[in-house]
N, C-alpha and C positions, 0 to 999 in steps of 0.2 A: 785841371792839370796843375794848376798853382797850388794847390792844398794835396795834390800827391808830392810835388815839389819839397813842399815846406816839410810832409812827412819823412821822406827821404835823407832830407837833410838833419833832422833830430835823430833819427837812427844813423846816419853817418858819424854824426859827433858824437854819438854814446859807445858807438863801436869804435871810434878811433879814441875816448877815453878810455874805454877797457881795453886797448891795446899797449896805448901808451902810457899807463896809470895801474898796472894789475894788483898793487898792494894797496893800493887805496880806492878802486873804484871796484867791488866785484859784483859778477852776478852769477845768479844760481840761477841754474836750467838752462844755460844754452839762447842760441842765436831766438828763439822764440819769447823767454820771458824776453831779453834786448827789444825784441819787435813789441813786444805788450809795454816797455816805459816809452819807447818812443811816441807808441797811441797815445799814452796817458799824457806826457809830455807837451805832444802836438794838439792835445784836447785840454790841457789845463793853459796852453800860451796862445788858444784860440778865446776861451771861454772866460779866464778868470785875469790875465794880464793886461787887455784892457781897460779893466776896471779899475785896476790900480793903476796904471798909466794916467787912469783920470784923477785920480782922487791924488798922486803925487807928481801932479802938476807943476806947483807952486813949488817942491824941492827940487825938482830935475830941470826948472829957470834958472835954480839960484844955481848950481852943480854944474851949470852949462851941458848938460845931458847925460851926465855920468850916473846919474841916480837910475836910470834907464837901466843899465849895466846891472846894476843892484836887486833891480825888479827881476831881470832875467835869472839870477845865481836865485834868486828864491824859488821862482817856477821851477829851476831845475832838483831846488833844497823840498820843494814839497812833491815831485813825482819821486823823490827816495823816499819818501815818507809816505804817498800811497803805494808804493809797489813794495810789495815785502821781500821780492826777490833778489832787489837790486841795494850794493849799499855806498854809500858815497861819504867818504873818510870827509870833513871840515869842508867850509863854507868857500874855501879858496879853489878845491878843485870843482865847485859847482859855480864858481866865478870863472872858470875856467872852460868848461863848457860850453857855459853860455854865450863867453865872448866865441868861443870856435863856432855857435850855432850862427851868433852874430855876422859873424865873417864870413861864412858860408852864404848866408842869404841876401848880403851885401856883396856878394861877386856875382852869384845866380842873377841878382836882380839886375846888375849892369850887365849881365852880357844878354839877358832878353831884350832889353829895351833896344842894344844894334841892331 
């Protein structure tokens, strides 16, 4: 249930991107490619973001965790880059993103735990 969760939630924030963002976030095809970067999304910030979470360790101490943030605006900068359907104008709306995936799964996760 927690990884349909986490799915949900990357498809929420890429749809409430291309809602809120239509000249600089597009996608070609419709509500389905959306559903195809949110898998990609949800399977490169399962697969590939803890790795780097390890290895930038030692900058996200000194950063006080903000480097975190960083990690995340890339995972989002590289599902534009594997999905050819989707495109995502500069690094600030994929900082953007990520913090609304942020925040989304920073609310989910407090109101499970009541």
């Amino acid at each position: 249930m927690k990884l349909l969760t986490k799915w949900l939630i990357c498809f929420g924030a890429l749809l409430v991107a291309a809602a809120c963002f239509p000249g600089q976030f597009s996608v070609f095809g419709g509500i389905f490619s959306l559903a195809a970067a949110a898998t990609v999304l949800w399977l490169v910030n399962l697969a590939i973001r803890p790795i780097l979470q390890l290895v930038s360790f030692p900058i996200t101490l000194l950063t006080f965790g903000l480097f975190s943030v960083v990690i995340n605006a890339g995972m989002v900068r590289l599902t534009d880059w594997l999905i050819p359907v989707i495109h995502i104008r500069g690094f600030f709306l994929c900082l953007i993103i990520a913090l609304m995936i942020s925040v989304a799964n920073t609310v989910l996760a407090v109101n499970r735990r009541c």
